[in-house]
C-alpha positions, 0 to 999 in steps of 0.5 A: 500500500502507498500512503499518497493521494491521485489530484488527478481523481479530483472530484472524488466520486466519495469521500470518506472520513473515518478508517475503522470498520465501517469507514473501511468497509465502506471503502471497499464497497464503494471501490469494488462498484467502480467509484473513485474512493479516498479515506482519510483517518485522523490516526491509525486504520481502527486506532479507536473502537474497531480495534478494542471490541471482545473479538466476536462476529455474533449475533447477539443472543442479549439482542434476541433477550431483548426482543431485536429479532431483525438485528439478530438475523442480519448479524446471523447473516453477515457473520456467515459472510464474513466466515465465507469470505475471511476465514483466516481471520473468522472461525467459529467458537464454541461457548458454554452457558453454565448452570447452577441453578435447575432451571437454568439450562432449560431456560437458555436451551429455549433461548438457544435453539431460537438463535440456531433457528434464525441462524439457519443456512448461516449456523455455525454449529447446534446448540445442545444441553451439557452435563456437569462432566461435560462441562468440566471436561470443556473448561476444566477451569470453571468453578464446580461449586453447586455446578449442575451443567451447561448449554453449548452453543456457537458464534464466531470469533475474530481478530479486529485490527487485523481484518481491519488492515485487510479491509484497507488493503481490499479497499486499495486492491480495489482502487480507493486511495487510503491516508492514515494520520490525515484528519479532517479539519475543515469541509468545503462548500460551495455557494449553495452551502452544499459541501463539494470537499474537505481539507485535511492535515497530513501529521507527518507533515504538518501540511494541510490540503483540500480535496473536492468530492461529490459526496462526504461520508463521515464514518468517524464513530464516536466522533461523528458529532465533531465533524457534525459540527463542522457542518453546523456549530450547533449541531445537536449530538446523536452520539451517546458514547459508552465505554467497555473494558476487557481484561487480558489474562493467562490462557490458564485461566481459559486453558481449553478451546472453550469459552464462557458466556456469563449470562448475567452481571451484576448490572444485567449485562452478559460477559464473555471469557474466551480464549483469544491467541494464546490469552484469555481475553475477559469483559466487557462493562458498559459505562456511559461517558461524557467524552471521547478520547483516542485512548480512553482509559480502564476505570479503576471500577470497571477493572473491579466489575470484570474482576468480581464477576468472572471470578463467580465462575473460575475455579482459581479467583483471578486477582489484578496481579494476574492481568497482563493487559487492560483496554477500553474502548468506546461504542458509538451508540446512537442517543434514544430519547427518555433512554437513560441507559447506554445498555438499553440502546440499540445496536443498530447502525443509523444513517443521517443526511443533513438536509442542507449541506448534504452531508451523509452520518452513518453511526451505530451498528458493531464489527459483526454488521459492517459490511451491510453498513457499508452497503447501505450508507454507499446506497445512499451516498450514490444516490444523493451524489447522482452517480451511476447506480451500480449493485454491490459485489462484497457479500461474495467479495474475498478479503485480503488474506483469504486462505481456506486453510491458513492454520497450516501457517502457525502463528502466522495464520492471521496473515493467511495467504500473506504469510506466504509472503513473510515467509519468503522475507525469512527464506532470504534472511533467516534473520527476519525469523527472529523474534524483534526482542525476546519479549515478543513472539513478533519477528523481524520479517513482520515488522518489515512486512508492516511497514512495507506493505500494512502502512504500519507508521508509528511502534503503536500501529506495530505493536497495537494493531499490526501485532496485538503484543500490546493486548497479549502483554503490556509490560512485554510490549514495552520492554520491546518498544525500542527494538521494535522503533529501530527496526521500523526507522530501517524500515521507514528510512527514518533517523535514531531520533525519530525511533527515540521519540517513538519509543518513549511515546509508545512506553507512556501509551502503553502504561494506561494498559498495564493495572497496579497490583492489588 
């Protein structure tokens, strides 16, 4: 991929404003139709929520709980899709809903099999009522005390950042042009008051340029009310911003393949502990906010929530001590009025057309819907732009990376058939095969592969996003940071200075994740 924009496209057919799921997703439908497409992001491609979710495509069963039948069957039927078209980064996971309680499995077991049904040709595997044996024989870590059994069901799993990378890389493939670290601070117009452009500042540069389009998608998620308000400064806020945390701890704590669905919290919410790389990923919590911030921060009581929570059910009582990682981020759940609850908003995904600048909003929605997102708002952004009207290919559109078969890679499976490529960079130097630091499993030919062709710009993207050695181990993700920056300033053709600086940022980023013992 190649961080530069064509002048030559101007107007662009659409301009979008946000790189994570749905800004990317958007990209790729629009690119893949035909149109001339540029994203810009004010950071890295899904810096903020798209890279911070609990690592499932599902359905939702809380969403079914609720009565939201509709949401439920098009998640059912786009994380069908995602498996098909990127199964090297989607699989299925089994859950278990432990009982202990008579009439627990019973109850669940109803609930359950509804959610096979509506899943239909979509399912990723039935439902079926376990005994205690069975469970422990699953989870061998799950607390036995009063235990009576379970219910089995199944959803997917998935690594966010890295389909994110892969969205990108699509998107480009396809024929859009894509800048991270370029934010938008201004819209364009024209006399009619219309807005035909943006203007955006590139970081690495300092420099500020504007670009004309012929429609402005902002796909900015939590921020969408700041660029709503460039619009219009009294622009009313839609966004109602809620913060979840997950914990990250030894795979000990979740040793087998089998996950666990907590199917109600203190606060009425439903958990998950699952198995995630070689870790136990744990959450999340739903707190409403009043800001947004790129690197939102664990809440010294969220941390205490998941803690006292997941405990209820491990046989060994997790403590702060145990916690390699914490990290928040922040849905963009679309305000409801007289709802005071963020737990209580839809998930739906909403599309707003400001009737006099034109200006298109799409927020809400999760990972799990993205690609029907994306159709819609490119749907409706076609039309409103006039242009030729074209049918949407992505539901059979392959994501890069694509491998039917990539745990034939090992570690590298998440990269799918790119690995193929990394492993050619280790055949040429087996150098590249060597970890970048012995704190961390990611080797040199990776941080060369991200920079070279995954737009890896910063240590962050390295090791946040491109990797997830951040989420698996914050204090090892540190003690690798300067490595990791020189090896990347190679990489980049940047100088001791710059990988100074990179390092000693990323070490202050990278505190927030870590929690102080108990």
């Amino acid at each position: 991929m190649i961080r530069a924009i064509d002048d030559r496209k101007q107007p662009w057919d659409m301009i979008i404003i946000g790189g994570g799921a749905t800004g990317l997703g958007a990209a790729v439908d629009a690119a893949s139709r035909g149109y001339d497409v540029v994203l810009f992001e004010q950071a890295d491609f899904s810096k903020g929520t798209s890279s911070r979710s609990t690592k499932l495509v599902h359905g939702g069963v809380r969403y079914l709980q609720q009565g939201n039948v509709s949401l439920v069957l098009e998640a059912l039927r786009e994380r069908g899709l995602l498996l098909r078209n990127a199964p090297h980064l989607v699989s299925d996971q089994a859950f278990i809903v432990p009982s202990y309680e008579w009439w627990e499995s019973p109850f669940y077991g109803v609930g359950l099999k509804v959610y096979d049904m509506l899943a239909g040709k979509y399912g990723f595997g039935k439902s079926r009522h376990l005994s205690k044996k069975d469970v422990i024989d699953q989870i061998p870590s799950i607390s036995q005390d009063g235990l009576r059994g379970g219910t089995l069901y199944y959803d997917g799993q998935f690594d966010d950042s890295r389909l994110a990378v892969n969205l990108a890389q699509t998107a480009y493939s396809q024929g859009a042009t894509l800048l991270n670290y370029a934010g938008v601070v201004g819209l364009q117009k024209n006399a009619d008051g219309e807005i035909n452009g943006v203007r955006f500042r590139d970081h690495e540069t300092g420099e500020e340029h504007e670009v004309a389009g012929k429609v402005v998608i902002n796909a900015t998620g939590p921020f969408a009310d700041g660029v709503r308000k460039m619009d219009h400064s009294d622009a009313k806020p839609i966004i109602s911003p809620s913060q979840g945390v997950h914990i990250v701890l030894d795979k000990s704590f979740i040793p087998g393949d089998t996950a666990i669905m907590v199917p109600h919290t203190d606060d009425g919410r439903v958990m998950f502990a699952i198995p995630w790389h070689d870790v136990a990923v744990i959450g999340t919590t739903d707190e409403g906010v009043d800001t947004c911030d790129l690197e939102p921060k664990p809440m010294d009581k969220e941390i205490t929530f998941i803690l006292d929570n997941a405990n209820k059910y491990l046989a060994k009582p997790a403590t702060r001590d145990d916690i390699k990682a914490a990290f928040a981020g922040i849905r963009p759940l679309v305000k409801a009025d007289g709802t005071s609850s963020t737990s209580s908003l839809s998930r739906d995904h909403t599309i707003l057309i400001d009737p006099d600048s034109a200006l298109v909003t799409i927020a809400g929605g999760k990972w799990t819907t993205y690609r029907k997102m994306s159709e819609d708002v490119v749907d409706q952004s076609a039309a409103l732009a006039g242009l030729e009207s074209r049918r949407c290919v992505t539901k059979e559109l392959p994501i890069r990376g694509y491998h039917r078969h990539s745990e034939r890679f090992g570690r590298l499976k998440h990269y799918g058939a790119d690995a193929v490529h990394i492993r050619g960079l280790i055949e040429g130097d087996s150098a590249m095969g060597e970890p970048v630091h012995p704190s961390v499993k990611l080797t040199r030919a990776e941080v060369a592969w991200g920079c070279r062709e995954e737009m890896a710009r910063t240590v962050d993207d390295m090791l946040a996003r491109r990797s997830r050695e951040l989420l698996f181990d914050a204090s090892a993700a540190i003690e690798a940071s300067d490595a990791v920056a020189e090896a990347m300033a190679a990489e980049l053709g940047k100088d001791a200075n710059w990988a100074s600086e990179q390092a000693a940022s990323f070490k202050e980023l990278a505190a927030a994740y870590t929690v102080q013992a108990g």
